[in-house]
N, C-alpha and C positions, 0 to 999 in steps of 0.2 A: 496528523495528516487528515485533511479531508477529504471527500470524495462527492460528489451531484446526486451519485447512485447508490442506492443501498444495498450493502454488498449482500448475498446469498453465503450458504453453507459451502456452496461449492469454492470461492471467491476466498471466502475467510480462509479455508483449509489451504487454496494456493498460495496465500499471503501466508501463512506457518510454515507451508514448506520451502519459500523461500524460491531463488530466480539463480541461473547462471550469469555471471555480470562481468567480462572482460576473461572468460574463461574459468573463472573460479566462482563455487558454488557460496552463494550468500541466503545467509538463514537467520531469521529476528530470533532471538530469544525469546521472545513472547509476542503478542498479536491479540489487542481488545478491542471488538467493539465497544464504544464510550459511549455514543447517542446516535440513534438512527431513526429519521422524520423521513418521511415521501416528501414534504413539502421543505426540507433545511436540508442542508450541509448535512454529511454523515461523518462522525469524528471517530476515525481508528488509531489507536495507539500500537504504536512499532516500537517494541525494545531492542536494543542491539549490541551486544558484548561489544564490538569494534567497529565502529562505522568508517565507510572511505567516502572519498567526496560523492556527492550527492544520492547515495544508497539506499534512502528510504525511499527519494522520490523515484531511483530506477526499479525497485522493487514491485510499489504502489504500480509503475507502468508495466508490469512484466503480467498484472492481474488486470487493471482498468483502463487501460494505453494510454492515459493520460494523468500526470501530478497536477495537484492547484497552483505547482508554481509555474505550470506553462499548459494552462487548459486548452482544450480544443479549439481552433480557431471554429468562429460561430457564420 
C-alpha cells in the first residue's frame, strides 16, 4: 500500500493495532515500512492472516483517511 505521507511512530503503531471494520476488530499480522521519501510514495506492507473485501485499504483509511485506491479528491 502506499501513502503521499510519511507515516510517523504514532501512525505506524495505529496501523499495528489495527481499526474496527463492520463491528469487528481487524488487525495485520504484521505492518513494515518498506520505503519512505518526503519527495515519493511511501510504501507499507500490511500482512494479514484473513483478509475481507477491501481490508487493507479500510485499515490504511482508519490511520491516513484516505487509500491510493481512492485518493483525496484535489
Amino acid at each position: 500500500m502506499t501513502t503521499s505521507e510519511a507515516p510517523n511512530k504514532k501512525q505506524m503503531r495505529e496501523l499495528t493495532l489495527g481499526c474496527v471494520i463492520d463491528g469487528t476488530q481487524v488487525q495485520p499480522v504484521d505492518v513494515q515500512l518498506e520505503a519512505s521519501d518526503p519527495s515519493k510514495r511511501n510504501k507499507i506492507r500490511l500482512v494479514l492472516s484473513e483478509g475481507k473485501n477491501r481490508e487493507v485499504c479500510l485499515i490504511m483509511q482508519c490511520v491516513f483517511t484516505w487509500c491510493d485506491t481512492h485518493p483525496p479528491s484535489q
